[in-house]
N, C-alpha and C positions, 0 to 999 in steps of 0.2 A: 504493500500500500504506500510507498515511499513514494513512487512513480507521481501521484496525486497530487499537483500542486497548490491546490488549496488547506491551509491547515485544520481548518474545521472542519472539513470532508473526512480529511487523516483522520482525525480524532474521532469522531462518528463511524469511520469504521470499522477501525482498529476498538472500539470499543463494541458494536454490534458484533463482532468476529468471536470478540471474546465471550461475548454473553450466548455466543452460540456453542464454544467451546465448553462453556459453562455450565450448559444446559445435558449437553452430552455426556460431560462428567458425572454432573448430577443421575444420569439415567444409568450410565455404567459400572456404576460403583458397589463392589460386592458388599461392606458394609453401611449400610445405611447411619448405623448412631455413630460412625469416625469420618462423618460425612464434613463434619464442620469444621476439623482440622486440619481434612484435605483444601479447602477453599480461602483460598487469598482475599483481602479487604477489596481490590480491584475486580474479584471476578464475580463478590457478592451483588458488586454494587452495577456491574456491567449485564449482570443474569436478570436484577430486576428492572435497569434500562430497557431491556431485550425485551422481557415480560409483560412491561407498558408500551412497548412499541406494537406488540403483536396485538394486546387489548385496542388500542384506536383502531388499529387496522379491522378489527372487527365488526368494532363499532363503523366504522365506513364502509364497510363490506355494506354491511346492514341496510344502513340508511340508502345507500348508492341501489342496493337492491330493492327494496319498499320502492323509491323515485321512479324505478325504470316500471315496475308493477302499476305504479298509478298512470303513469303516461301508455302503457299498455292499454288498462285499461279506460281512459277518456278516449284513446282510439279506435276503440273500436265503437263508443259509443258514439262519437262524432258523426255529422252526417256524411255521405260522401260529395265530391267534390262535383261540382258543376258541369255537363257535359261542356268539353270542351269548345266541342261547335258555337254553344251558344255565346261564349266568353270573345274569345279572339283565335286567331288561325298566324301561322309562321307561310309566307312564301318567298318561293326565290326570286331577287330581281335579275334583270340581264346580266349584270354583273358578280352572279352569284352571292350577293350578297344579300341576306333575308331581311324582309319587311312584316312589318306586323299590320294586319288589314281586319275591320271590321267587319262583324258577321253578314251586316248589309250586302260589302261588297264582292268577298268572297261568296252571295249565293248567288252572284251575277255574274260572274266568271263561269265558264263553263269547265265541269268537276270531269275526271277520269276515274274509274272504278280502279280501286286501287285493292293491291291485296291483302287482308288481315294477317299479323303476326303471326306464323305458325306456332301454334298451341306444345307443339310437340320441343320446341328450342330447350337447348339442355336450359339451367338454371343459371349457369357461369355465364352463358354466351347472354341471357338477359340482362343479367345483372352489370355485364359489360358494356351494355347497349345503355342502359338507365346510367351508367359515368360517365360515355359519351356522350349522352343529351345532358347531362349537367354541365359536362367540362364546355356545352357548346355554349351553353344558355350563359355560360361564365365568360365565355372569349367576346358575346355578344354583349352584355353589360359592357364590358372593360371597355370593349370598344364606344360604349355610348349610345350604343342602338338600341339599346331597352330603360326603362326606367326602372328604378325599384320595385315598384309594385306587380309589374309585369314579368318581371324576373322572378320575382318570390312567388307569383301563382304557373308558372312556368316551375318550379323547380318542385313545387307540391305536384302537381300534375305529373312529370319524368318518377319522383319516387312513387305515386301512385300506381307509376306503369300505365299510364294511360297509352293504350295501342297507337293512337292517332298519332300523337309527339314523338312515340318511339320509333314508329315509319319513318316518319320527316327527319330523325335523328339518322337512321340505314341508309337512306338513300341519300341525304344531301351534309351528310359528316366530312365529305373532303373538300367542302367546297366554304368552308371557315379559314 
């Protein structure tokens, strides 16, 4: 632990190290009541270090776990998200570069039948496809071509997996 150029690092864990050692002695020791003249002032004091680091940890376990439970579940109570259609639609301009057009205008364009997601795509290859529509929806902000709020119900929609966005993501991914 020399290597470590901060000293409070050193000390931290040159002291966890030993409260680990500590703990193993504790466990190995054939007798139990000569337990206390085996152990050093530094290593009592570094096992109950060890002992209160592992109790927070717990307790953060804990807590970090209840959190993610409640967010679970408010999600699924939540309603779902709005057909896309009716909100706003991504198209390419000439320049390959996408415009956001309202539903008005887009049902006055004339539409191509397009094909739905196959249902069948492994899990990896979706999941790859929904970081590519985020990383896209991300290059488009940066650029200035969306505002916030369009961005943030853009990026509910891609983790939703919504089919629609995630086509527009397959087909026009190289053209960001």
């Amino acid at each position: 632990l020399d290597c470590v150029q901060c000293q409070q690092c050193k000390l931290h864990a040159k002291l966890t190290v030993l409260g680990y050692g500590t703990a193993l002695k504790i466990l190995f020791v054939k007798h139990p009541q000569s337990l206390i003249h085996h152990l050093s002032k530094n290593e009592i004091i570094a096992f109950i270090n060890t002992v209160a680091k592992f109790s927070e940890s717990m307790k953060d376990v804990r807590e970090l776990t209840q959190l993610y439970w409640n967010q679970q579940h408010q999600h699924q109570q939540s309603p779902p998200i709005s057909d896309p259609a009716a909100t706003t639609t991504i198209t390419p301009q000439a320049k390959t570069k996408p415009s956001i057009q309202s539903p008005s205008e887009t049902a006055t364009q004339t539409t191509t039948a397009s094909q739905p997601l196959d249902t069948s795509t492994s899990t990896s290859s979706i999941t790859d496809l929904v970081d590519m529509t985020i990383g896209f929806i991300s290059n488009l902000s940066r650029q200035k071509q969306l505002d916030s709020s369009l961005e943030t119900q853009l990026i509910k929609l891609a983790l939703h997996r919504n089919e629609n966005l995630l086509l527009l993501t397959k087909h026009y991914h190289t053209d960001a």
